[in-house]
N, C-alpha and C positions, 0 to 999 in steps of 0.2 A: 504494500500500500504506500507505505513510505516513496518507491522508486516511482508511483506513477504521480505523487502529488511532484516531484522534483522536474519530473516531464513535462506535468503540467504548466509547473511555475518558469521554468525556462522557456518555453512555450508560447506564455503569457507575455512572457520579456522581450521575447524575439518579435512578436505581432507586434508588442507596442513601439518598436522599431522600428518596424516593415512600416508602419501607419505611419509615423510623423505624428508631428506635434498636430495637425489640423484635426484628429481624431482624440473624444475625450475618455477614458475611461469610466467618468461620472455616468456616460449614458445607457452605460448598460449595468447587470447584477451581476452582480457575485455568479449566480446560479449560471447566466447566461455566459459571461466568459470562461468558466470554467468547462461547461458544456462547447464551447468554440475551440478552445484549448486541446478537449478531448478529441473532437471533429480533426482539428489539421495533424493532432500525433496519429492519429485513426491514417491520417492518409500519407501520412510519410512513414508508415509501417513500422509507429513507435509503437506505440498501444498494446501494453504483453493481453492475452490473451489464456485461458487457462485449458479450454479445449472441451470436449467431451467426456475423455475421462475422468476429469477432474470433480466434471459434475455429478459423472456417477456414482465418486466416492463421498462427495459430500450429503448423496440423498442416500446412500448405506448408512452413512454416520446418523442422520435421522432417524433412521430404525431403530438405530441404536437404543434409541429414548422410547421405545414403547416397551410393553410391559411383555419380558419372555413368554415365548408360545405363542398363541393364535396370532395375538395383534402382530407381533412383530416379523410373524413368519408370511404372513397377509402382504405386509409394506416392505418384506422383500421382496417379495413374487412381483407387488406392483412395479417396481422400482427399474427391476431387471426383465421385464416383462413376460416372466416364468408361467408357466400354466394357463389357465381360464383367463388372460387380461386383455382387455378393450383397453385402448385409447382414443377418447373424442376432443376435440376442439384444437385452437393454437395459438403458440404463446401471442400470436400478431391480434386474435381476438379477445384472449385477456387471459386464460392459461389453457393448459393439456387438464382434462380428468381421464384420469384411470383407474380403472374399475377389475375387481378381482374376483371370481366365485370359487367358493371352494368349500366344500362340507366339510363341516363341523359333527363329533360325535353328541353324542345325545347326552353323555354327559355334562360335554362344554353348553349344553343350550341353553338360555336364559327361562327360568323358569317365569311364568305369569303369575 
């Protein structure tokens, strides 16, 4: 995190160079140059990037946190897309659900 704030700020250093004095930085936010910053390292193929793998070990660590057995053996299956799992939607519409079926003994059932 550290290396891409330093990307950033250098970044930031170097646009308001490119600009000249005739541009102010008062006209835009915080949010916005930063997000400009990320845009031109994006396109000088500064921007690290963490990949797919990365993500898939971050959503195993999430499993992590549910409670041994069902639950957790469920949010691996979704995770890695093991067994009975559908995936609907995209992250461009506002996220992925994935959906998992898988029998439970009658033991595990919630009783009424």
């Amino acid at each position: 995190m550290m290396a891409f704030a330093r990307i950033a700020s250098v970044v930031l250093l170097l646009s308001y160079a490119a600009l000249g004095s005739s541009y102010s930085f008062a006209q835009t936010s915080p949010s916005e140059r930063e997000a400009a910053a990320a845009a031109q390292a994006k396109r000088q193929g500064k921007l690290p990037t963490k990949g797919d793998e990365q993500y898939q070990k971050n959503a195993l660590q999430r499993c992590e946190r549910q409670p041994e057995g069902t639950a957790r053996d469920a949010c691996v299956k979704r995770v890695t897309a093991a067994g009975d799992t559908t995936t609907r939607g995209s992250v461009e519409g506002g996220g992925k659900m994935r959906t998992n079926t898988m029998q439970v003994p009658a033991t595990d059932a919630p009783k009424n």
